[in-house]
Each structure stands twice: as structure tokens, then as C-alpha cells.
Residue frames relative to the residue before (quaternion, step in Angstrom):
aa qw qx qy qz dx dy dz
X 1.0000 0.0000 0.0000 0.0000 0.00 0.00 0.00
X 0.1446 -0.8576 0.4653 0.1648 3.42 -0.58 0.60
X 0.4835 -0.7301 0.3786 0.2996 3.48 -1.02 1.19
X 0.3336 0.6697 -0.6229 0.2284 3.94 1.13 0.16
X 0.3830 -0.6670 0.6037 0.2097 3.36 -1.04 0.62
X 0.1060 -0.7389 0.6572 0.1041 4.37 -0.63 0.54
X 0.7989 -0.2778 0.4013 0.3515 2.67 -2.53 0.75
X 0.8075 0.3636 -0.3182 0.3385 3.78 0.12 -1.11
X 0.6368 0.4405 -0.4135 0.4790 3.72 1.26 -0.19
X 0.5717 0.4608 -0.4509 0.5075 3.83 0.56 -0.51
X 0.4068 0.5280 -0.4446 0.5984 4.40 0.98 -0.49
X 0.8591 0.2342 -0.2993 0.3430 3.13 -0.56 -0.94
X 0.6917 0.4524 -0.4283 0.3653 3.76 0.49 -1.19
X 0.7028 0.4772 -0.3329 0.4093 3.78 1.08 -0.68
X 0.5739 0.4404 -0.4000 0.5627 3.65 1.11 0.35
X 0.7068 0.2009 -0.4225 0.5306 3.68 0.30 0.04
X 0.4566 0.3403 -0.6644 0.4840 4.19 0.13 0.54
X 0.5609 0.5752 -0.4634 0.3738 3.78 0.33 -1.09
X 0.8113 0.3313 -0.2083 0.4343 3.83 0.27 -0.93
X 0.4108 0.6091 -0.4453 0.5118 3.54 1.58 -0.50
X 0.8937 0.2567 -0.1280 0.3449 3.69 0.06 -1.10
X 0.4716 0.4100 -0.4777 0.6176 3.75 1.79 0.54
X 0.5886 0.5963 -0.3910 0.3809 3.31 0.89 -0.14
X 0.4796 0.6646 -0.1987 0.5375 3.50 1.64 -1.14
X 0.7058 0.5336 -0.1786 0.4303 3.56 0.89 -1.33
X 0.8242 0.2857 -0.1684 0.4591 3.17 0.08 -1.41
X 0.4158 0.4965 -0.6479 0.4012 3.64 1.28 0.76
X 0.7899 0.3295 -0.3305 0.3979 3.61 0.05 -0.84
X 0.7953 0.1300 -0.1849 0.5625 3.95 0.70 -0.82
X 0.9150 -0.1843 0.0800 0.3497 3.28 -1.61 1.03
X 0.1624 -0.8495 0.5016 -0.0193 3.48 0.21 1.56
X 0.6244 0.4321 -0.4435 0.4761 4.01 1.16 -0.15
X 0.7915 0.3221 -0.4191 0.3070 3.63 1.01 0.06
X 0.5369 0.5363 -0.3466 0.5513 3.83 1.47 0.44
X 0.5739 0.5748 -0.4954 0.3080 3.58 1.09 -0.55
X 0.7676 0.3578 -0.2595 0.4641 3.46 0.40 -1.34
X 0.4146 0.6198 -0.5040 0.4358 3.94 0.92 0.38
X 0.7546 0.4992 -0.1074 0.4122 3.00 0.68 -1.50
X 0.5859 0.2958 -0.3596 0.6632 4.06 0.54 -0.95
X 0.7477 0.2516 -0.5251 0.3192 3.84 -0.21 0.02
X 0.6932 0.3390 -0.5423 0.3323 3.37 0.44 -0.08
X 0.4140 0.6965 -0.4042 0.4245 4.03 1.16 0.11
X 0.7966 0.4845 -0.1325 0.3363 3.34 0.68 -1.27
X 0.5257 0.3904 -0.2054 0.7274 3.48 2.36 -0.82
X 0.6845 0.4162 -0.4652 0.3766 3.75 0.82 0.30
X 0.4179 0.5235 -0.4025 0.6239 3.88 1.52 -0.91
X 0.9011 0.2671 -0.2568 0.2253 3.48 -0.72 -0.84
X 0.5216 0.5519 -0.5064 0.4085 3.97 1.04 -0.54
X 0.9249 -0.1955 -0.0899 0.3134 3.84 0.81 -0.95
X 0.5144 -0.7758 0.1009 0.3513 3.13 -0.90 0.78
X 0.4517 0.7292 -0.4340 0.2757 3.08 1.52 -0.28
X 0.7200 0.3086 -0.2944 0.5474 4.16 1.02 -0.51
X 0.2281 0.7165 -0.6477 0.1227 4.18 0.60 0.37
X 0.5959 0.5361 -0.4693 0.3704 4.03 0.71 -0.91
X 0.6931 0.5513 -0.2637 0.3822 3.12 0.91 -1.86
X 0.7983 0.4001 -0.2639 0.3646 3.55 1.24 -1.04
X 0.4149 0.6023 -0.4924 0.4719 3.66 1.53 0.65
X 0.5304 0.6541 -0.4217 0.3361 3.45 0.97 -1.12
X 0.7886 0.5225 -0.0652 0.3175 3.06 0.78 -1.67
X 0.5496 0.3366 -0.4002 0.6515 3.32 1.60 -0.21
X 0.6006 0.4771 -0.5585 0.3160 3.82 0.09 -0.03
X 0.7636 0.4272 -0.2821 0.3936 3.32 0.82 -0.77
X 0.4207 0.6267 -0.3163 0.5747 3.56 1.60 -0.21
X 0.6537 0.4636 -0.3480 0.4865 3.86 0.69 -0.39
X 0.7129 0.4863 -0.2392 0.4450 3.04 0.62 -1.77
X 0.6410 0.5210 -0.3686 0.4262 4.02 0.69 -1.15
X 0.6304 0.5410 -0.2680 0.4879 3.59 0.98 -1.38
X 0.5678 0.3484 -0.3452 0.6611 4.35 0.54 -1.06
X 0.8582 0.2283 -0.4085 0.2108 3.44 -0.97 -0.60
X 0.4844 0.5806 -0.4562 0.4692 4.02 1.59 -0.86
X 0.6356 0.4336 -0.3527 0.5325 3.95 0.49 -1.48
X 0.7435 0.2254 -0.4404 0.4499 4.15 -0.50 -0.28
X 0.7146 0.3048 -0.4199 0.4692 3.60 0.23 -0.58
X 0.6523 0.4110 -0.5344 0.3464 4.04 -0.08 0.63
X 0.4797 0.6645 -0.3907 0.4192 3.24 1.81 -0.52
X 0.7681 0.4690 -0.1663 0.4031 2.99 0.73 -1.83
X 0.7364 0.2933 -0.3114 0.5241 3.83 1.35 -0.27
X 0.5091 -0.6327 0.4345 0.3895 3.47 0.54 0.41
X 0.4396 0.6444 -0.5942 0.1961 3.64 0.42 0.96
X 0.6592 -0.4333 0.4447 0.4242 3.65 -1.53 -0.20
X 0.4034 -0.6230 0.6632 0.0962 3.19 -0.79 1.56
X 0.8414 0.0876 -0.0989 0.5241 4.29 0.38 -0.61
């Protein structure tokens, strides 16, 4: 296996920081319009390569958790959910 790093893995690692940090977002502001921004740009990052898939599970775990906890805490503060 070789350790050269390609165009399609730097693609991919810069689309799942990309969702790490819309993920970051739509905890604090309006999580029904960044969520589905985010798991799509996660989901064309986990899957373009394999060489980050671990890195790109991380990233949907924490994409869940940001998405559940932004959606109850806007419930629970009366903010705009969109």
C-alpha cells in the first residue's frame, strides 16, 4: 500500500473537516438548515475514500450528536429549528 497521499484523499479529508465545522454550526444556529448540508457533505467524504472511512465514521458520530443536541436545545429554548 503506498503512503502517497492523492487528489481523492485530500477531497475527502477536506469534506469531512468541512462537515466537522457545519456540524459545529448548526449546534448553536438552526440545526434543520446545516444538518442535511452537513451529513451530505460527510457522506461524499466517508465514501469517495477509503483510506479516511474511520475518520469518516467519527464524523457522522459527531454530526448526530451536534444535530440531537442543537434540535433539543432550540426546542427547549424556543429558537428557530430552520
Amino acid at each position: 500500500m503506498s503512503a502517497e497521499r492523492t487528489g481523492v484523499d485530500s477531497a475527502s479529508i477536506a469534506l469531512l473537516a468541512v462537515a466537522l465545522v457545519i456540524g459545529v454550526v448548526e449546534l448553536i444556529y438552526k440545526p434543520f438548515l446545516f444538518g442535511p448540508i452537513a451529513f451530505a457533505a460527510m457522506l461524499v467524504g466517508a465514501t469517495v475514500s477509503a483510506r479516511y472511512q474511520r475518520f469518516g465514521r467519527v464524523a457522522m458520530f459527531v454530526l448526530v450528536f451536534c444535530f440531537m443536541f442543537g434540535v433539543s436545545y432550540a426546542v427547549w429554548n424556543s429558537r428557530a429549528l430552520y
